[in-house]
Backbone bond lengths (Angstrom), bond angles and torsions (degrees), N, CA, C in turn:
res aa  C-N    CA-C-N  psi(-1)  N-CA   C-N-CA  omega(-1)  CA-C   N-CA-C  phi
1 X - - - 1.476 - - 1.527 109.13 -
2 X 1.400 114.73 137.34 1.440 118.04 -175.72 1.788 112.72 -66.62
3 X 1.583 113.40 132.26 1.213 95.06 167.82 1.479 114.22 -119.18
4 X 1.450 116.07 -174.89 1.113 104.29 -170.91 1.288 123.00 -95.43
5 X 1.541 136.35 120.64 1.228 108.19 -146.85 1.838 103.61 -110.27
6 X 1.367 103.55 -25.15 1.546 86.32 164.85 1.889 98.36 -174.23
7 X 1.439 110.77 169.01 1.698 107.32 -165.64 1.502 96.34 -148.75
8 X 1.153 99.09 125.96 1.497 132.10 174.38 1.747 130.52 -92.79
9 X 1.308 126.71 109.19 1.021 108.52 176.42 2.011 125.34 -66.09
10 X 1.364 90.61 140.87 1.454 85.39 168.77 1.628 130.34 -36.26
11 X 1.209 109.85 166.98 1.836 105.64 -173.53 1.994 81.02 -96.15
12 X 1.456 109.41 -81.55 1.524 102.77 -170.80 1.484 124.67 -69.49
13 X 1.084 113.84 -15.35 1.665 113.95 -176.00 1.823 109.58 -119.68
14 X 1.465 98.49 75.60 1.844 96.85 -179.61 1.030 129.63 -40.92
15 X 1.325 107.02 -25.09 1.478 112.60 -169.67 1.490 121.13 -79.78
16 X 1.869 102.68 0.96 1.589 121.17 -147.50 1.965 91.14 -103.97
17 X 1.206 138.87 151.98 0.876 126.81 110.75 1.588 155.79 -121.32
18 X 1.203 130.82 -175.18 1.440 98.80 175.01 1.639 103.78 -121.51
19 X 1.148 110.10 171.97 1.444 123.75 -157.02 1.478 104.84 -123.68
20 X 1.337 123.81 124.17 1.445 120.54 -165.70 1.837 96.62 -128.25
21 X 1.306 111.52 127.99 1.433 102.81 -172.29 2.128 104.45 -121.55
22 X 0.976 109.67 151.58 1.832 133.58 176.33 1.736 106.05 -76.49
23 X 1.142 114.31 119.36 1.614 98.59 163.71 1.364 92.37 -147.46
24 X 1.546 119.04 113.87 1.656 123.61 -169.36 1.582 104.10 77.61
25 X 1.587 92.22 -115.72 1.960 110.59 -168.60 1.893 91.96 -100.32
26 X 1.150 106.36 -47.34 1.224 93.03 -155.40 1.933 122.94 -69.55
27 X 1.272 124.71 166.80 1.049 111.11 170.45 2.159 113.96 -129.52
28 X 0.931 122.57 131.45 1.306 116.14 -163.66 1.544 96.77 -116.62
29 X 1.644 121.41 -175.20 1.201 139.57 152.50 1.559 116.81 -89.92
30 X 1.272 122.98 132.03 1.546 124.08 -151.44 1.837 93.49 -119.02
31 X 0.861 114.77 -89.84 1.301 125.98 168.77 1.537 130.40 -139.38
32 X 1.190 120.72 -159.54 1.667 114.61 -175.46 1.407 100.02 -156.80
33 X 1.624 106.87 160.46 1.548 111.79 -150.16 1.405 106.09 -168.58
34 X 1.823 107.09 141.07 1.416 105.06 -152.55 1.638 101.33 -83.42
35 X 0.884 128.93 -167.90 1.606 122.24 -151.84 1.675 96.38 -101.03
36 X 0.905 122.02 -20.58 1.650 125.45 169.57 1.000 133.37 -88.98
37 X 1.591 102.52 -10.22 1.421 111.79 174.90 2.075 95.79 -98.97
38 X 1.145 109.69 -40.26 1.913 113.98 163.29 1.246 101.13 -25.62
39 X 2.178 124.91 -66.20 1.376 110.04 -161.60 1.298 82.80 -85.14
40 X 1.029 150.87 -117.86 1.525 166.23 -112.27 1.959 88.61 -25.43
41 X 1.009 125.37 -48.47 1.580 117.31 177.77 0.794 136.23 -95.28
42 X 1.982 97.83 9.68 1.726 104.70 -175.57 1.403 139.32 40.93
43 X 1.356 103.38 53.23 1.345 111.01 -162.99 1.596 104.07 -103.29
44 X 1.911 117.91 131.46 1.222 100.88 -156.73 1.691 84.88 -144.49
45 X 1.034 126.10 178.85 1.833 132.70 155.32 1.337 112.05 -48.39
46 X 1.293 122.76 116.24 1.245 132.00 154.71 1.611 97.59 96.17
47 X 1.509 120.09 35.69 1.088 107.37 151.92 1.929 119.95 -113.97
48 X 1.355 99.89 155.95 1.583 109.78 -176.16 1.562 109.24 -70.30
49 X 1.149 110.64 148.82 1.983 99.82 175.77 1.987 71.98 -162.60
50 X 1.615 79.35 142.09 1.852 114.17 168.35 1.479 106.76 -87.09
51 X 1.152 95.62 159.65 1.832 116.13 165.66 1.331 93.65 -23.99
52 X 1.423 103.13 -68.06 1.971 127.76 -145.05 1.525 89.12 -79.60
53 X 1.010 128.77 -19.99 1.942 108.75 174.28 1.514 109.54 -84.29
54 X 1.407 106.37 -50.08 1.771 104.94 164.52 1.145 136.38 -33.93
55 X 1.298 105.87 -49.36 1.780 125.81 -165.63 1.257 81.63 -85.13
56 X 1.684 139.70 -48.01 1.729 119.91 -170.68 1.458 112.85 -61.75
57 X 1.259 114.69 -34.94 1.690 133.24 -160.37 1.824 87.11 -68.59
58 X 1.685 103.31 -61.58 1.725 93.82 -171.96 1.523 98.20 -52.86
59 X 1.166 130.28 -66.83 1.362 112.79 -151.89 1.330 106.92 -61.68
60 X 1.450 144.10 -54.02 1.250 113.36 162.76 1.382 138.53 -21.65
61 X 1.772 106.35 -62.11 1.410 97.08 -175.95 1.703 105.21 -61.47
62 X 1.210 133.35 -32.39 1.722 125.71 168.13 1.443 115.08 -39.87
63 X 1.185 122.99 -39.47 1.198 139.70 173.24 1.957 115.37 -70.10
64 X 0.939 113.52 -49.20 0.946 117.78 172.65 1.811 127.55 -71.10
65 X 1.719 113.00 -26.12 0.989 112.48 -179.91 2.073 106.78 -85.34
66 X 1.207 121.89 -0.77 1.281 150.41 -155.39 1.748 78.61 -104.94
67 X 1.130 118.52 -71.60 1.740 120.91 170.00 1.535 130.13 -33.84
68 X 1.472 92.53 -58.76 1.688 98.28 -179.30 1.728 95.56 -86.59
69 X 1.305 154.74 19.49 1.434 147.72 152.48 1.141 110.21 -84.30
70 X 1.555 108.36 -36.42 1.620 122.16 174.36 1.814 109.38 -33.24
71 X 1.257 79.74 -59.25 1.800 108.63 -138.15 1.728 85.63 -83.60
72 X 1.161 123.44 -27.59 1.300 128.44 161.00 1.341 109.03 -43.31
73 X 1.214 120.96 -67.66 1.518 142.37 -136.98 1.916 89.39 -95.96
74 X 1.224 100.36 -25.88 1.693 90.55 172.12 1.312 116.66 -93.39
75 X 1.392 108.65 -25.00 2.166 112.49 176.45 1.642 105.43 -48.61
76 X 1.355 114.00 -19.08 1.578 95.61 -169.21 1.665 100.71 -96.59
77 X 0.960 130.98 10.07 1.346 135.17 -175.27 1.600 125.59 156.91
78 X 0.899 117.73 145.62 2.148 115.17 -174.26 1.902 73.41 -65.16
79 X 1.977 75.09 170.27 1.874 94.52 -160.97 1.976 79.19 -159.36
80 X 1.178 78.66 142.93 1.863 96.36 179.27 1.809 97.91 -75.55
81 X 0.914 110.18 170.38 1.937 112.86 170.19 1.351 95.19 -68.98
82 X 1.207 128.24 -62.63 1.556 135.52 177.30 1.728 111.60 -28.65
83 X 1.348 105.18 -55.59 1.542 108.19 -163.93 2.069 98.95 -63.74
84 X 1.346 90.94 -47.53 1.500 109.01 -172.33 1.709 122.66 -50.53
85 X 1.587 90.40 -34.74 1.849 108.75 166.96 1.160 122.48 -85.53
86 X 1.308 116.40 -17.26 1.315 120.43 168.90 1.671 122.81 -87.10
87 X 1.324 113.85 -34.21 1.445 125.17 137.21 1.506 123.30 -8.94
88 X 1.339 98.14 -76.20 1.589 126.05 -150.88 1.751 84.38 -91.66
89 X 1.054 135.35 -42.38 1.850 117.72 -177.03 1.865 91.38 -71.09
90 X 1.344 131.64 -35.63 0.999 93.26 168.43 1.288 151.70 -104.55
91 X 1.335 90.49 45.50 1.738 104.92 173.99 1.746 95.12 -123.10
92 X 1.337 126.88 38.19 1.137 133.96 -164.07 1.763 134.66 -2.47
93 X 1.844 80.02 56.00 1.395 96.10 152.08 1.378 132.58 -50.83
94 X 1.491 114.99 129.69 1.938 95.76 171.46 1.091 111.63 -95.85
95 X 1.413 104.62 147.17 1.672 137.69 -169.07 1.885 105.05 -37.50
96 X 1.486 120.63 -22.48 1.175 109.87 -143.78 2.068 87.81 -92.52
97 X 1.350 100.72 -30.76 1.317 108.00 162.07 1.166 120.46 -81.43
98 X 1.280 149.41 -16.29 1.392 148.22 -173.19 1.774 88.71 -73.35
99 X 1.560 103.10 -48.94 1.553 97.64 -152.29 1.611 104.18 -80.15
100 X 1.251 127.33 -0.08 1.406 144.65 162.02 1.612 120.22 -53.57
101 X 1.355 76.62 -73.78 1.634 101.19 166.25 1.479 121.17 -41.33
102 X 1.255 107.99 -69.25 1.690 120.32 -166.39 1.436 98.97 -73.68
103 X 1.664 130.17 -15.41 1.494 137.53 171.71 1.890 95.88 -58.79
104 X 1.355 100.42 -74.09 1.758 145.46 164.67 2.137 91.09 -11.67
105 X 0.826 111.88 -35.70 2.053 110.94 -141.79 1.995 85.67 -128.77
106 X 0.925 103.77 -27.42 1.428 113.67 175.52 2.045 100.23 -60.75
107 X 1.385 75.14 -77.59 1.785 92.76 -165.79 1.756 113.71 -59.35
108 X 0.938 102.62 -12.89 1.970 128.59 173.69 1.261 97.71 -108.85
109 X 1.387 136.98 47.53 1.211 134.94 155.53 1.525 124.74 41.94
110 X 1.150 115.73 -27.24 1.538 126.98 161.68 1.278 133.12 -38.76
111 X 1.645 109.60 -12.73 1.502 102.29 171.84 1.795 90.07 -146.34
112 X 1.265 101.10 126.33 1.563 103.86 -175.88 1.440 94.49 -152.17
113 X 1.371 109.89 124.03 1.922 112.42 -174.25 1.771 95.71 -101.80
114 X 1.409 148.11 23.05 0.930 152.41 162.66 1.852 102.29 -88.63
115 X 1.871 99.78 -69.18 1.681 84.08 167.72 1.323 121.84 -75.02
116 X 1.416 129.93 -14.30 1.281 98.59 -175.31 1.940 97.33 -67.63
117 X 0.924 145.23 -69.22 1.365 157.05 -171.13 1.637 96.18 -23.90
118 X 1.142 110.38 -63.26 1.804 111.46 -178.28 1.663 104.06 -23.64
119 X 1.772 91.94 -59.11 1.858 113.82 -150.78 1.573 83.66 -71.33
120 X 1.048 114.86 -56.51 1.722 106.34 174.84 1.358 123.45 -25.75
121 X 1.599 101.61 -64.24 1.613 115.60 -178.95 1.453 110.92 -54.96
122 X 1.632 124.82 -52.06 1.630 118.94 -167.77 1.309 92.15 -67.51
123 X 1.492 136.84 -42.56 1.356 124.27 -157.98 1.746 118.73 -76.88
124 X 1.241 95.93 -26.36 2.098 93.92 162.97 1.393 109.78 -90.81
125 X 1.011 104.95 -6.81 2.116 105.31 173.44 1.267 109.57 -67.43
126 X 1.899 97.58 -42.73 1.706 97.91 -146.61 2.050 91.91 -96.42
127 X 1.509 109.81 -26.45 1.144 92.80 163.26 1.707 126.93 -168.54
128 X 1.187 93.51 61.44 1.806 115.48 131.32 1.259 118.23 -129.29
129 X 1.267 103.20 175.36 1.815 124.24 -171.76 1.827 97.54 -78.05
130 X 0.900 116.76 -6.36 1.956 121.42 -165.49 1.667 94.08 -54.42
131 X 1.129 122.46 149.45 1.432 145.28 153.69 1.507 125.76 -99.81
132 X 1.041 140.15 107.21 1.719 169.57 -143.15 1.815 94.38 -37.36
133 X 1.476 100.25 -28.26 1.802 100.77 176.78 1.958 117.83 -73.50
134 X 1.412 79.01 -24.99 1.942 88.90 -178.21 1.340 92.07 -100.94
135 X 1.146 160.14 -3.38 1.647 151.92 167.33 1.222 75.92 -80.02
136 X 1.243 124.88 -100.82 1.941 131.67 -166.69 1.319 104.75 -6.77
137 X 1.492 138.06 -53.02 1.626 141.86 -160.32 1.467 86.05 -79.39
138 X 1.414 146.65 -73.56 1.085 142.46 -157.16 1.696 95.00 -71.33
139 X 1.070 148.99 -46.27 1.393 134.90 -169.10 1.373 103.47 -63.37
140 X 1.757 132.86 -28.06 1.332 121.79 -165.04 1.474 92.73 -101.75
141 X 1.163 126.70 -32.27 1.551 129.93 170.85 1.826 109.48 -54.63
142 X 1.272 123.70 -24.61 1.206 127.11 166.20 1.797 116.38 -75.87
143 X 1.270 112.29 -8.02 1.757 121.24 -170.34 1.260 110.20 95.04
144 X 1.980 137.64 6.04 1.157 107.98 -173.38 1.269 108.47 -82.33
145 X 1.530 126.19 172.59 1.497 132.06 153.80 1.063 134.75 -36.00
146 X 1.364 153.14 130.54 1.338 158.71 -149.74 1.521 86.74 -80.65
147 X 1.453 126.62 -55.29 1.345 119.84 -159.90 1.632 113.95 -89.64
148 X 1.215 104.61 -6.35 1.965 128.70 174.84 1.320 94.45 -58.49
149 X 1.508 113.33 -63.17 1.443 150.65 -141.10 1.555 99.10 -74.19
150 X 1.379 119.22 -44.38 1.490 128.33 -169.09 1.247 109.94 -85.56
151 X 1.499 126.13 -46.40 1.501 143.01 121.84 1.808 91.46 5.43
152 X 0.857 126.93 -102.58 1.617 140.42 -133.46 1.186 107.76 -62.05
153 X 1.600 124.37 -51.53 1.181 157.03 -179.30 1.622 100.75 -51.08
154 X 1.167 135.60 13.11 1.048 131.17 -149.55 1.789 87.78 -118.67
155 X 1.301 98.77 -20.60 1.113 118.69 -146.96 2.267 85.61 -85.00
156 X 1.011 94.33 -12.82 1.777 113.33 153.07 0.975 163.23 -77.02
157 X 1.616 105.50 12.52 1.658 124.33 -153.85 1.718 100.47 -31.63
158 X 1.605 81.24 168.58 1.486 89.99 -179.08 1.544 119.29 -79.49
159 X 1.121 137.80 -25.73 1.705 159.81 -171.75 2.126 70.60 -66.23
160 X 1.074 134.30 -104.92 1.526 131.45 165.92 1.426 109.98 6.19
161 X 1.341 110.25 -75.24 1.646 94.88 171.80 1.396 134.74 -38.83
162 X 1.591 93.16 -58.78 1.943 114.62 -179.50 1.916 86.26 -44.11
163 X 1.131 106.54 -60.76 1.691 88.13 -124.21 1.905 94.34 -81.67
164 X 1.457 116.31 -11.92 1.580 108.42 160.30 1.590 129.07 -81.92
165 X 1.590 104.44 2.41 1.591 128.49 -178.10 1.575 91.84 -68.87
166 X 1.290 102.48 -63.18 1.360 134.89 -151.84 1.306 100.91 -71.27
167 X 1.309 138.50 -50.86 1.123 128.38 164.74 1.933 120.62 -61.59
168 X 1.136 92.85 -39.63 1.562 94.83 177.92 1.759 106.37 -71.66
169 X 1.081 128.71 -10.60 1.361 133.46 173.59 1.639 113.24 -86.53
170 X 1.694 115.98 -39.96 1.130 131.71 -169.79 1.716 85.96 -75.31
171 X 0.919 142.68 -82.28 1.201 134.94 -146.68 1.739 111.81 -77.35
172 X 1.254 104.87 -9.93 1.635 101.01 168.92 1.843 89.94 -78.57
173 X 1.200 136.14 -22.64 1.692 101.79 -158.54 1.676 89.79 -113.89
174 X 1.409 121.43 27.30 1.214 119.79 176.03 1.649 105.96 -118.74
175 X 1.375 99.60 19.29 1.425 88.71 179.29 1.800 98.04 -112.64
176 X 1.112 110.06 162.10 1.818 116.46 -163.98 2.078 89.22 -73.85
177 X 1.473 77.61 150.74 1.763 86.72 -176.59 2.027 97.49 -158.07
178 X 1.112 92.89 157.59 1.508 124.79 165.94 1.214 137.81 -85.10
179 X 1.961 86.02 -16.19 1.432 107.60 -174.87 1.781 122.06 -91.33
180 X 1.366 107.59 167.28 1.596 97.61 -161.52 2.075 97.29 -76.96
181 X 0.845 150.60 78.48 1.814 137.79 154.22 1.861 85.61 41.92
182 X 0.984 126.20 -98.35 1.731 96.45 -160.10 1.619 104.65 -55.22
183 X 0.870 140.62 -29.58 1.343 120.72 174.93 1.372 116.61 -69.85
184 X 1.059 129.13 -8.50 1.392 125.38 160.02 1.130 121.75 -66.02
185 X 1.508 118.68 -54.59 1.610 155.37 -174.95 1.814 84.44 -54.66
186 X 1.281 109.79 -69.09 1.438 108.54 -164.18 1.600 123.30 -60.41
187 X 1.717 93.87 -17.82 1.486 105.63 178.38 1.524 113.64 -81.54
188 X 1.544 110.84 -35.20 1.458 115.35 -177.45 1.571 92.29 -88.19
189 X 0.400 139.25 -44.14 1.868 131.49 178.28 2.136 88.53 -36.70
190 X 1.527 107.63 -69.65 1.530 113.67 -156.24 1.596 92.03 -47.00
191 X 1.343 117.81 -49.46 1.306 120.35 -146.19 1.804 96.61 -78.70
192 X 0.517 134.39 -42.96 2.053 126.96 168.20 1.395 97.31 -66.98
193 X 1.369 126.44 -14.40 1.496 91.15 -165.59 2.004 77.30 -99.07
194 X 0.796 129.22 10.95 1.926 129.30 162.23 1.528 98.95 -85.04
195 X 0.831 107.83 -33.29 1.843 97.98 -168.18 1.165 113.70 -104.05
196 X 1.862 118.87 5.39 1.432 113.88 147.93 1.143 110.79 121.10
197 X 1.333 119.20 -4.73 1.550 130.35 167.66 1.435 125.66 -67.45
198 X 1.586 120.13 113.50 1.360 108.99 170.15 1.060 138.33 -58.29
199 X 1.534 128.00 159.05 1.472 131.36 -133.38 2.045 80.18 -85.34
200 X 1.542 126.75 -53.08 1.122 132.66 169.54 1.619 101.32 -25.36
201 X 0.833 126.06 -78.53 1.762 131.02 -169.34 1.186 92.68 -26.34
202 X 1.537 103.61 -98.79 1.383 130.87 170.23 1.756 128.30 -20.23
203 X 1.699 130.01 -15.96 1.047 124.39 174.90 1.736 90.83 -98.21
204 X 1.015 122.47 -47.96 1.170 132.10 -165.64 2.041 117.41 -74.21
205 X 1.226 108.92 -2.06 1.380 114.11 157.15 1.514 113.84 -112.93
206 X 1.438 123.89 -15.42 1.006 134.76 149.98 1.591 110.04 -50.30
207 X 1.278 145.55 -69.32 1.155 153.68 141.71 1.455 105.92 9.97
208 X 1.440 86.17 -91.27 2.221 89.22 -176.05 1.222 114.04 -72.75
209 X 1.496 131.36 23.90 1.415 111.58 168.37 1.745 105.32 -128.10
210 X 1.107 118.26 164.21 1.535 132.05 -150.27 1.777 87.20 -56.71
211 X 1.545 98.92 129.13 1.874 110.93 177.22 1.551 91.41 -114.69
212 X 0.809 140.13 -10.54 1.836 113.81 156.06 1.055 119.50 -117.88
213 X 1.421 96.08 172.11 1.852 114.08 -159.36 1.483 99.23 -90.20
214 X 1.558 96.17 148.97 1.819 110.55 153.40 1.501 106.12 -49.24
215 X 1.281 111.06 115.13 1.389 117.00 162.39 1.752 119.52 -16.30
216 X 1.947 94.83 -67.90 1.208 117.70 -168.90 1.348 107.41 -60.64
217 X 0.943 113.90 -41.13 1.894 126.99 -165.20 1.573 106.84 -65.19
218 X 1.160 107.08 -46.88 1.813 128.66 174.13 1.329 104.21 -74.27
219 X 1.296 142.20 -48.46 1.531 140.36 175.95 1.790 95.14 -51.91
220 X 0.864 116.41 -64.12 1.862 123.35 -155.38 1.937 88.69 -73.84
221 X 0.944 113.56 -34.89 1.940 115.88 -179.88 1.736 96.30 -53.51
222 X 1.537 100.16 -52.39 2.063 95.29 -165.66 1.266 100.60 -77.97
223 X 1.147 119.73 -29.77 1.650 97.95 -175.92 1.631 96.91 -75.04
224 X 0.605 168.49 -50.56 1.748 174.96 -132.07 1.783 87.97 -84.48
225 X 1.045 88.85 -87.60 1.986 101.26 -177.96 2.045 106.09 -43.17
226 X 1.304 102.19 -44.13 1.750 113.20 169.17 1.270 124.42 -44.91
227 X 1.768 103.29 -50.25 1.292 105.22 -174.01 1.403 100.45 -88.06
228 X 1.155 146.11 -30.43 1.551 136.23 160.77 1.249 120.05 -39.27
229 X 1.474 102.59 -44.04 2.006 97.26 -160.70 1.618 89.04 -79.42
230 X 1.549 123.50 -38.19 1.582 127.59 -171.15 1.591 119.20 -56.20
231 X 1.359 106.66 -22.46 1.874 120.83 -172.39 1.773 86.98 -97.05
232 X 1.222 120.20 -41.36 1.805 118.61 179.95 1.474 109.00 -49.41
233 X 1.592 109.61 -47.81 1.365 98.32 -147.80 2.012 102.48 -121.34
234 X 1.582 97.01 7.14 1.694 79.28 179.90 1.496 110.54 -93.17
235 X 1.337 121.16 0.52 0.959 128.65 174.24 1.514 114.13 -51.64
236 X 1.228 111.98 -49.66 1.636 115.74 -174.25 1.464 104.85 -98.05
237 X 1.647 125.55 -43.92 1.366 127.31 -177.09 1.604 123.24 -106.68
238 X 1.166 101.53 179.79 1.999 108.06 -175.07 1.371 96.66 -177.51
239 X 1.192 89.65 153.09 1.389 104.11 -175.75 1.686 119.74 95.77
240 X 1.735 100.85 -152.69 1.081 125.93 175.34 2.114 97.25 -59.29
241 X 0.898 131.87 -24.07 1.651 148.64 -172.56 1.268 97.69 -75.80
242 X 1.240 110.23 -61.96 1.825 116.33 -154.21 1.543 75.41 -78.87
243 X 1.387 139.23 -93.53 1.325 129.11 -145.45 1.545 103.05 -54.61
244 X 1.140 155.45 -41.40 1.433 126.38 165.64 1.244 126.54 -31.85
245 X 1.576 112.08 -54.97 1.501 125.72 -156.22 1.827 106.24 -70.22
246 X 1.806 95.84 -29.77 1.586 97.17 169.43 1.735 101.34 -89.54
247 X 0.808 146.72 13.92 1.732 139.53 -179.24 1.224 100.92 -99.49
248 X 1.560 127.16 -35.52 0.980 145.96 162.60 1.278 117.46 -70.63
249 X 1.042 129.09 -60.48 1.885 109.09 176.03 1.450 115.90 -60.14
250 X 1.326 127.51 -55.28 1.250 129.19 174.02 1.816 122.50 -37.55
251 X 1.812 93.17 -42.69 1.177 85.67 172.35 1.636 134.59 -78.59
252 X 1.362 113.06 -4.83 1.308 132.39 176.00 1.540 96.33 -98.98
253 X 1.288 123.05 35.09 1.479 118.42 170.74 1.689 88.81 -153.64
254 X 1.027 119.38 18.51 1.614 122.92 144.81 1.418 110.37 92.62
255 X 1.080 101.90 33.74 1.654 96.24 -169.93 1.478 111.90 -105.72
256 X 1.379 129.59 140.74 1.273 100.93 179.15 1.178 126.79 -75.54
257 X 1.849 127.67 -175.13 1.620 129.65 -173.66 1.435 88.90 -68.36
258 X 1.236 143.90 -58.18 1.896 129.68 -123.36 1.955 84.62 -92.13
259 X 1.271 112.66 -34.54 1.429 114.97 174.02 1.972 125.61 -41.19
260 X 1.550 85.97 -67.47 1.519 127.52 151.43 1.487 108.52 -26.89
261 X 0.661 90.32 -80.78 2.492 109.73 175.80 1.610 92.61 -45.81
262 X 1.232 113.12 -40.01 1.350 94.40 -170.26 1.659 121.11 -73.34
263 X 1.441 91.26 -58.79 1.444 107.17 178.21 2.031 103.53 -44.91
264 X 1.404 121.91 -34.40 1.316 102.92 -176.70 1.561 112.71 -90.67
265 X 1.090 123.25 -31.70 1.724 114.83 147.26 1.090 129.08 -15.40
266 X 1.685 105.31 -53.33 1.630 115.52 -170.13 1.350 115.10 -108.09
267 X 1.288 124.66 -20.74 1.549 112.10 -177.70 1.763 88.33 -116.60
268 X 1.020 157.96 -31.55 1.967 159.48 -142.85 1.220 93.91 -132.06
269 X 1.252 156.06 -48.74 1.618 133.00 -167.54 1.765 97.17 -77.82
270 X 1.389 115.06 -51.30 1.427 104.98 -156.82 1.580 113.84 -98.20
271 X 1.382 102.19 9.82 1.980 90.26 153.98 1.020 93.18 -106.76
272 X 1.154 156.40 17.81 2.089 143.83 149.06 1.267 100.26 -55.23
C-alpha cells in the first residue's frame, strides 16, 4: 500500500500542496491538494492511503478547486445562479461539479437569485433612467425566475416610478425644440415607454404636469416646421393645393387648426 512519503508546499499557490507517495523503493509525485482539504484528511508523512482514498481525495480536491473559482468569480460582484453556470461551462467544468458547487454557495448563502435581483433593482432605480419593465428584461435575461423577478421589483414602488417619470418627462420638454408641444409630449411619452415605463405611469404624470404649450415657443415651432413644408411643396402646388398639403403636414406634426390658420394667413396666403 502506498505511503505517504513527504508534502511540499507549492512554489506559486501557498495554499496548494503536493503529495508525494512510497510504493516499495521508489518515491513519485501523487497528486496535490488545497490546504483544507490537507487538514480535513489529515494527511501527514508516513501515512497509508488506498486506491479508494486517493481517487476520493482527487475528486474532492476537483470539487473544491471548482469552489474557490466560484467564490473568485463572485468577490467582484453578486452573480445570479445563471450568470455563475454559465461561467463555470465555460471554463469546461463538468455539470456533476457545477451542480455541487452552486448546491455548496446556495446553502452558504453566497448565491441567492432573490438578493441578487433586490441589489439589482435598488441599483438601476437609484442610478439609471431604466423603468421596472427594462430591469425585468435584463433580470430574466440574466436566468432569474419570472416570479423571483416580480418578487424583487417590488423593491420599486410605484410613488418611485411617478416621481422619476416625471422628472425624466420634465426635462425632456424643457429642452428647446422645433417641435410642435404634442410632439414633444408624444416623444417623451415614446422615450420612457423604451426605458421600460408603463404606459399607466406615464399617462398619468403626463396628466398632472403642464399640457399646453408656451404660446411663444409653439408660434416660432410652426413657422420653422411652416417654412419647411412651404419650400417642399410650392414647388409643384399653389393655391387652394399648396395650403392643404401644408394644413396637413403641420397638422400631423401636432399643431393645432386655429394655430395652423394662422401661420397660412401670414406666411401662404400673402406671398400668392
Amino acid at each position: 500500500m502506498p505511503v505517504i512519503s513527504k508534502i511540499t508546499v507549492q512554489k506559486k499557490l501557498k495554499h496548494r500542496y503536493n503529495v508525494f507517495l512510497k510504493d516499495k523503493d521508489s518515491d513519485y509525485y501523487a497528486f496535490s491538494v488545497d490546504e483544507d482539504l490537507l487538514i480535513s484528511y489529515h494527511l501527514h508523512k508516513g501515512q497509508e492511503l488506498t486506491q479508494e482514498q486517493i481517487d476520493q481525495i482527487q475528486e474532492k480536491d476537483a470539487s473544491y478547486k471548482v469552489y474557490t473559482l466560484s467564490l473568485k468569480f463572485l468577490s467582484y460582484r453578486m452573480r445570479s445562479e445563471q450568470e455563475l453556470i454559465n461561467y463555470l461551462q465555460n471554463k469546461d467544468i463538468e455539470i456533476t461539479f457545477i451542480d455541487e458547487v452552486i448546491n455548496r454557495l446556495k446553502r452558504e448563502g453566497l448565491l441567492d437569485d432573490l438578493a441578487f435581483s433586490e441589489a439589482l433593482v435598488r441599483t438601476r432605480m437609484e442610478t439609471s433612467s431604466k423603468g421596472p419593465l427594462l430591469i425585468k428584461k435584463e433580470l430574466l435575461e440574466k436566468g432569474i425566475n419570472q416570479l423571483i423577478a416580480e418578487k424583487a421589483l417590488r423593491q420599486f414602488p410605484y410613488t418611485k416610478q411617478y416621481e422619476k417619470a416625471e422628472q425624466l418627462i420634465r426635462k425632456k420638454l424643457e429642452r428647446p425644440s422645433r417641435k410642435s408641444y404634442k410632439q414633444q409630449v408624444d416623444s417623451a411619452k415614446q422615450s420612457l415607454l423604451q426605458k421600460g415605463y408603463s404606459l399607466g405611469v406615464i399617462s398619468e404624470v403626463i396628466q398632472q404636469i403642464k399640457t399646453t404649450s408656451n404660446n411663444e415657443e409653439e408660434y416660432e415651432a410652426i413657422i420653422y416646421q411652416g417654412e419647411k413644408a412651404l419650400q417642399k411643396y410650392r414647388k409643384k402646388d399653389s393655391g387652394f393645393q399648396l395650403e392643404h398639403k401644408i394644413r396637413a403636414n403641420l397638422f400631423r406634426k401636432g399643431f393645432d387648426s386655429e394655430l395652423i390658420q394662422q401661420f397660412i394667413d401670414e406666411f401662404v396666403v400673402e406671398r400668392e
